[in-house]
C-alpha positions in Angstrom: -9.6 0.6 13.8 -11.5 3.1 11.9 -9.0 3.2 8.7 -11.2 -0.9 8.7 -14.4 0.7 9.3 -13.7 2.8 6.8 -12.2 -0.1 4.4 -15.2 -2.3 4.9 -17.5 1.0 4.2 -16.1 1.3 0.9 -16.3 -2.3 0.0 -19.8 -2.2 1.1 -20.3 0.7 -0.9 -18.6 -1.0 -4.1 -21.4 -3.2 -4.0 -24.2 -1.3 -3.3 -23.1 1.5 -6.1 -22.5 -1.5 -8.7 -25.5 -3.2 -7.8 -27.5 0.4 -8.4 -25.8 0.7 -11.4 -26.4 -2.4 -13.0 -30.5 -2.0 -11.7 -30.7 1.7 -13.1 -29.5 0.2 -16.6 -31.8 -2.8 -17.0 -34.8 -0.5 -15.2 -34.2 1.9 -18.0 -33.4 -0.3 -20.8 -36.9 -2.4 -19.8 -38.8 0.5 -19.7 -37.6 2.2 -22.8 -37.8 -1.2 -24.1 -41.7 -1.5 -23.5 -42.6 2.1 -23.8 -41.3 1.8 -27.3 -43.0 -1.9 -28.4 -46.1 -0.8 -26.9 -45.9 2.5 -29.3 -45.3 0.2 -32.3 -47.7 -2.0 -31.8 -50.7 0.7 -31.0 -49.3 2.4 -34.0 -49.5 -0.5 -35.6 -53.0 -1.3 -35.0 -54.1 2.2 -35.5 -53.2 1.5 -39.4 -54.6 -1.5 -39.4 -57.8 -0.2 -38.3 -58.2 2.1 -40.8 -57.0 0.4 -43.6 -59.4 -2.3 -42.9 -62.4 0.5 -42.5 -61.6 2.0 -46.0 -62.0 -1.4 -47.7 -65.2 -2.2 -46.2 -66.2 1.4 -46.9 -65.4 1.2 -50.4 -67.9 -1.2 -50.6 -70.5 0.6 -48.1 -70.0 4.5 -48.9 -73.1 5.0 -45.8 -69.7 3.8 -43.4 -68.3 7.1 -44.3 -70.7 8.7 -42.9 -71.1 7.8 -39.8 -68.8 6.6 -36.8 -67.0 3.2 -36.7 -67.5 1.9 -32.5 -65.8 -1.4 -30.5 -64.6 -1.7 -27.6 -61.4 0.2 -27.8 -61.3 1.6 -30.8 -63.9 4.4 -32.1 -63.5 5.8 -36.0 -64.5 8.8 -36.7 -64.8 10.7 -39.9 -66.0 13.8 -41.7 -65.5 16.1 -44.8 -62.5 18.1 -44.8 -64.9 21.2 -45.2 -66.6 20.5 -42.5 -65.1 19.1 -39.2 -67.9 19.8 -36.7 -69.5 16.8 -36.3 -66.0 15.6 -35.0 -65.7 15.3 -31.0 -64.2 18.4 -29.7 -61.0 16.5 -28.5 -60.0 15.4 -31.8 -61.4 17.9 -34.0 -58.4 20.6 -34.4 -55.7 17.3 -34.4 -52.3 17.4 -36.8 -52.4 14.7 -39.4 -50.3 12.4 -37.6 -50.4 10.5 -34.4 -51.4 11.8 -31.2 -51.5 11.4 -27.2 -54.4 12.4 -26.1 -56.1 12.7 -22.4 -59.9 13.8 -21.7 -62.1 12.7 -19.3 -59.3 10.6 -17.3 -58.9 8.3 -20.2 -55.7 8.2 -22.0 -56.1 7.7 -26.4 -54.1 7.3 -28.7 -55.1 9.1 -31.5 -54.3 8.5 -35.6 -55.6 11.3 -38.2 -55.6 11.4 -41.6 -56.8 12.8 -45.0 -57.6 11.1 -47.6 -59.4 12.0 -50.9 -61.3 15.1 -49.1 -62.5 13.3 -46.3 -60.6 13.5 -42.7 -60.5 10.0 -40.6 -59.7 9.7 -36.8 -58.8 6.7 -35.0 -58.5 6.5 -31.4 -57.4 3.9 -29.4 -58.3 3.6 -25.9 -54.9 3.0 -23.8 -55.8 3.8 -20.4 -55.7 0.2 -19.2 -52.3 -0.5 -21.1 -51.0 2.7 -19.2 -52.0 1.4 -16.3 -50.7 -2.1 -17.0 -47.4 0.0 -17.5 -47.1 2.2 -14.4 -48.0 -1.1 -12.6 -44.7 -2.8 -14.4 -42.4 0.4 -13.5 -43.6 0.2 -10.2 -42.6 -3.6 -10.2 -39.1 -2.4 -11.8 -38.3 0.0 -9.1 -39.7 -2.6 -6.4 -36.7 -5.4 -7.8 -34.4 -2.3 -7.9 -35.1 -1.8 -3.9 -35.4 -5.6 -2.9 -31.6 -6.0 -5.4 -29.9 -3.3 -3.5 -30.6 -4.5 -0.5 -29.2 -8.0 -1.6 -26.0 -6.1 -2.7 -25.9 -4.0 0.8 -25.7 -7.1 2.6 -23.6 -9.5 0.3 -21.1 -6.5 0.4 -21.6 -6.4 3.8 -20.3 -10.3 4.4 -17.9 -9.9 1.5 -16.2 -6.7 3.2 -16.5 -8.4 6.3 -14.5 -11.7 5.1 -12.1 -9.4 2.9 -11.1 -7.9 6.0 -11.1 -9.8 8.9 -7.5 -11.1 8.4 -6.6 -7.7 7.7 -8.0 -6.3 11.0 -5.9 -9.1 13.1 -2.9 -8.2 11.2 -3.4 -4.4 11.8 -4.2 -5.4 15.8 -1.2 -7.1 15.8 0.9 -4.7 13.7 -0.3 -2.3 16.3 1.1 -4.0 19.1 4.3 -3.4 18.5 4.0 0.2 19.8 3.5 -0.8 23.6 5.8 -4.6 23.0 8.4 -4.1 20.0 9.5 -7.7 21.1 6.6 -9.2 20.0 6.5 -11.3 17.0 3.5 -12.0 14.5 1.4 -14.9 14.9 1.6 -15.8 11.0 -0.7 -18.9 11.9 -3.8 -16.7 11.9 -2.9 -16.2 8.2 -3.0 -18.2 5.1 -1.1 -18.4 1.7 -2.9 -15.7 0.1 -1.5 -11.8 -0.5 -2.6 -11.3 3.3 -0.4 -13.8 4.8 2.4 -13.0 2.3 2.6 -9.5 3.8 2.0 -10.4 7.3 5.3 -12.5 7.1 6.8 -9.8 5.0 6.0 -7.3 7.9 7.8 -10.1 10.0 10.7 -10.5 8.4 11.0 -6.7 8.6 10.4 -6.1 12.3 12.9 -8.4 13.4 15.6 -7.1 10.9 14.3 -3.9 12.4 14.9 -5.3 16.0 18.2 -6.2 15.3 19.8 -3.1 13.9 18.0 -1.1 17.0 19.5 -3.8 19.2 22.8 -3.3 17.5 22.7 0.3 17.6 22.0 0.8 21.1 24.9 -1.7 22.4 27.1 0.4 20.1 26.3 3.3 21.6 26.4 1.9 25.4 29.6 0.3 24.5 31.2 3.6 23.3 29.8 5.9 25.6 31.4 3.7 28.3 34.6 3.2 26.3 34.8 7.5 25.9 34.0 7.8 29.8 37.3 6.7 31.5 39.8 9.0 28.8 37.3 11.8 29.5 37.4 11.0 33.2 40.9 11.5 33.2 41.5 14.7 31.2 38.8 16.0 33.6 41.0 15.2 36.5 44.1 16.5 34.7 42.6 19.6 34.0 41.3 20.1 37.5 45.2 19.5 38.9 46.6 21.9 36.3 43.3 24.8 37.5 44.9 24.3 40.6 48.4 25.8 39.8 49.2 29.3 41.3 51.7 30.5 38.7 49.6 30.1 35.9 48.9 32.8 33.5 46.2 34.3 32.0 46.0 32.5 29.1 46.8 29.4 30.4 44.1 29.7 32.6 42.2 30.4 29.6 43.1 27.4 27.8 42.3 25.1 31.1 39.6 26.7 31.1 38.9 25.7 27.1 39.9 22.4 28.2 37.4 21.8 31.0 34.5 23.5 28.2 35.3 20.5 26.2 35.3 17.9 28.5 32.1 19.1 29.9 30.5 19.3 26.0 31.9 15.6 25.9 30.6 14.2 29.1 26.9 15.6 28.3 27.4 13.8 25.0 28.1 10.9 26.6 25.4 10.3 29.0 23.4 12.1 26.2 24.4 8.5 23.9 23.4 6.7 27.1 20.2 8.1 27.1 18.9 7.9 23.7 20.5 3.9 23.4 17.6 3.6 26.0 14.8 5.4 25.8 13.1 3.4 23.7 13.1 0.9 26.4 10.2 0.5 27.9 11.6 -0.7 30.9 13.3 2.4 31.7 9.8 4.5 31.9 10.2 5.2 35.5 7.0 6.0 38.1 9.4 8.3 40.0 8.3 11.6 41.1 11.0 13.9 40.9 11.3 17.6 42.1 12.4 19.6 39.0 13.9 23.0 41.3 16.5 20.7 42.4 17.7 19.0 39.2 17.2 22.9 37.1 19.7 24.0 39.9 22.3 21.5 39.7 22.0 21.5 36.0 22.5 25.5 36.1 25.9 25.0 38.1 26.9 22.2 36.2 26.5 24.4 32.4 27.9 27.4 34.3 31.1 26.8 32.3 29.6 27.9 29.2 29.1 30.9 30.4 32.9 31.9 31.0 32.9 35.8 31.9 29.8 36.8 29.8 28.0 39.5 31.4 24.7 37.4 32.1 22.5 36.9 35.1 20.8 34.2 35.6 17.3 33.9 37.7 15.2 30.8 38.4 11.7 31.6 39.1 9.3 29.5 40.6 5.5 29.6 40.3 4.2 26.7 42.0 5.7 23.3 42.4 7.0 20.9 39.5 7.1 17.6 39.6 7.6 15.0 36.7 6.9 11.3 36.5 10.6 10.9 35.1 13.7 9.1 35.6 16.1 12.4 36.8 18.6 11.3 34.6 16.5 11.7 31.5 15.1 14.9 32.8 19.2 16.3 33.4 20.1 15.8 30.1 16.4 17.5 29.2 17.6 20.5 31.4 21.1 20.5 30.3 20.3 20.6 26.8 17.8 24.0 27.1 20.2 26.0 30.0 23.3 25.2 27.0 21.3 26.3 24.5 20.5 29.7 26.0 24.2 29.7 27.8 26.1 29.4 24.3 23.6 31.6 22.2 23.2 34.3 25.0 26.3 37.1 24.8 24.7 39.3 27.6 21.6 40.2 29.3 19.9 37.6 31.1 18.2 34.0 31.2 15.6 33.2 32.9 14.1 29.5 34.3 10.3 29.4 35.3 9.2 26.7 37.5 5.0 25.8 37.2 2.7 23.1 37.9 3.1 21.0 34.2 5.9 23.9 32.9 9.2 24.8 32.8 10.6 27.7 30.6 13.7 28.9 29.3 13.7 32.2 28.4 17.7 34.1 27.1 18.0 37.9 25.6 20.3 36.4 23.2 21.1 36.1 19.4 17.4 34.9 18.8 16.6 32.2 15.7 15.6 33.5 12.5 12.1 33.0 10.8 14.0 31.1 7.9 15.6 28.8 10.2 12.7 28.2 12.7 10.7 25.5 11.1 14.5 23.6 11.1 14.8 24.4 14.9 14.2 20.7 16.1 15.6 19.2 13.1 19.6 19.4 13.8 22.0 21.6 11.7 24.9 23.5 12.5 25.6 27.1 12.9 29.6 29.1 11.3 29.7 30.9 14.4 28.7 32.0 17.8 26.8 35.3 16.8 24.7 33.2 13.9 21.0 33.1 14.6 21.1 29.6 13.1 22.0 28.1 16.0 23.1 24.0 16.2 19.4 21.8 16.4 21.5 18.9 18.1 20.5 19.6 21.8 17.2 20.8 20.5 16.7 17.5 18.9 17.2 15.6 22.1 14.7 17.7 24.0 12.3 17.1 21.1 13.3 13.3 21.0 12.7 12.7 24.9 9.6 14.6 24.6 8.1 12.7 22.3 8.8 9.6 23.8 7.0 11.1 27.4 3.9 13.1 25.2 5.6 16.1 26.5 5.3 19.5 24.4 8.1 21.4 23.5 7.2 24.6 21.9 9.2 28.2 21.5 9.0 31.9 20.9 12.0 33.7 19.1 13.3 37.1 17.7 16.3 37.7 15.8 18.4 40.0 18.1 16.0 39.8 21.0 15.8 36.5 22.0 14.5 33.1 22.7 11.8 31.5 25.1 11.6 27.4 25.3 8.7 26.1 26.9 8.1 22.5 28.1 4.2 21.3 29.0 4.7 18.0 31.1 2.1 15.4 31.2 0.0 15.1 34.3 -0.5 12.5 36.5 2.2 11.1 39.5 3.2 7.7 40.9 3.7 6.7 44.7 7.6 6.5 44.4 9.3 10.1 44.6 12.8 11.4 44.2 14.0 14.8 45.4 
């Protein structure tokens, strides 16, 4: 279930990015907020100060001379033609306002000139600083304590938001090993959830139906095809069996039999794939593949008329398959009449190992263009085309898919083809041979 981890993750995360948002936005705005009323009112008082001082100077002129002291606030002031009796810190100051640090206190410093005389007042602020980094701190502290709220109400949101949709997916997700099984819609409620679990519902069992339908069709028509095909076979074998036959009626028998052969492997090929979906026809046996490749050989042989071709079956180790040998024929078939058809002379050879069997033909090969279309099923003009027919090649890739078996191949226009098939490992106690 990680597509749910991942799901809750970002619902989690949903919360815990708009919770961060929202904090960085009020932290900022409240400390802009107070860094810019504490300047207005320092400035403030800065002015008031030293209107205040020139009032009760103009009525004392000795306050001009000398320096103004309380608490926080010291005035200072001097002639503007001589500045030296000002404190070194404040002496070469802009008219203006001022931040000023020395001796680990922080000021904040107004200067001004007025009628020839230069006046400085400073305004102790290291405690309001203080005060200040002490309420950022407490900012940032909220932030911390508020994200960790949002982490874990996403948390138990993300975790309500999706339990229903876990059982739902669990469910969903037991249709790969039980296709009959139906949703239990009672876990669910009215809301968008339960809609689509009964949605999915309704659509699995219109699903089941039509793949019910379709696989009775097929059963029914296979068997329907087999006894007319039985008995053109037979008619064909009687008319082989005629001594005064010519050349090219033996030919045409011989066309004939091709044909009823193509139409028998389609046959049992329609039987095959209206089942394998069915997990009851996953079989434990063990089956020995040298056999089945052999019979299968003798049984395509007739595709290979009087073509110049020699075939060789190589072994390199036993093969066995956990199969049913029907399934593993038409597997067989499908690759030996693929390289029988496509091959016009040379050779083809079948190699047998432990978890592999390969097809390898000198014949017509499969074009670069046409490769990625190899399992896909088209049809080829003619014999000599490299675009061969994908409709055997589909089957093999069908049946292993449905065994996680690995089809793979190697091809050159002109020079030939190589199927491989990697089997799965692993055997069961029953064994066929």
């Amino acid at each position: 279930m990680q597509k749910t981890k991942r799901l809750r993750r970002r619902i989690t995360f949903a919360f815990l990015f708009f919770g961060a948002a929202v904090i960085l936005v009020l932290g900022l705005s409240l400390v802009v907020a107070l860094k810019s009323i504490e300047t207005s009112v320092l400035d403030e008082i800065l002015y008031t100060e030293l209107i205040e001082f020139q009032k009760q100077a103009e009525n004392d002129s000795q306050m001009l001379e000398s320096s103004r002291s309380r608490a926080t606030i010291i005035i200072y002031t001097s002639s503007l033609n001589e500045m030296t009796s000002l404190p070194e810190h404040v002496r070469n100051l802009s008219q203006g306002i001022h931040d000023v640090t020395h001796k680990d206190r922080d000021y904040r410093v107004l200067v001004a000139h007025i009628d020839d005389m230069r006046y400085v007042v400073q305004f102790d602020a290291t405690s309001i600083h203080k005060r200040e980094r002490d309420f950022i701190r407490l900012v940032w502290l909220c932030a911390i304590v508020t994200l960790v709220i949002a982490f874990f109400i996403g948390w138990g949101v993300a975790l309500h938001v999706i339990r229903p949709i876990k059982r739902l997916a669990y469910q969903v997700m037991a249709f790969t090993n039980q296709p009959g099984e139906s949703l239990d819609l009672s876990e669910f409620g009215d809301d968008e959830i339960g809609v689509l679990a009964r949605k999915l519902q309704d659509y699995h069992e219109q699903l089941q139906y039509l793949l019910i339908r379709e696989k009775e069709f097929a059963s029914s028509v296979s068997h329907e095809l087999g006894t007319p095909v039985t008995n053109i076979s037979m008619a064909a074998e009687v008319l082989a069996m005629k001594k005064d036959l010519s050349v090219p009626e033996h030919a045409r028998i011989r066309r004939i039999q091709r044909a009823v052969g193509e139409m028998t492997e389609l046959i049992d090929t329609f039987l095959i794939l209206a089942k394998i979906d069915d997990e009851s026809n996953k079989s434990d046996i063990v089956c020995q593949m040298e056999p089945i490749v052999r019979k299968v050989i003798e049984q395509q042989r007739v595709w290979l008329g009087e073509k110049p071709i020699q075939v060789t079956i190589e072994t390199n180790g036993q093969l066995e398959v956990v199969a049913h040998p029907g399934i593993l024929s038409v597997l067989v078939a499908n690759l030996m009449r693929n390289a029988f058809q496509y091959t016009m002379r040379g050779s083809i050879t079948v190699l047998l190992a432990p978890n592999q069997l390969s097809v390898g033909d000198t014949g017509v090969g499969i074009d670069s263009t046409a490769q990625s279309q190899i399992f896909k099923g088209y049809r080829m003009n003619n014999a000599d085309d490299s675009n061969r027919t994908g409709l055997g090649l589909t089957i093999v890739q069908r049946i292993c898919e449905y065994y996680g078996w690995k089809v793979s191949f190697k091809s050159k226009k002109g020079q030939g083809s190589q199927f491989t098939v990697l089997f799965a490992t692993g055997h069961a106690p029953e064994r066929f041979v």
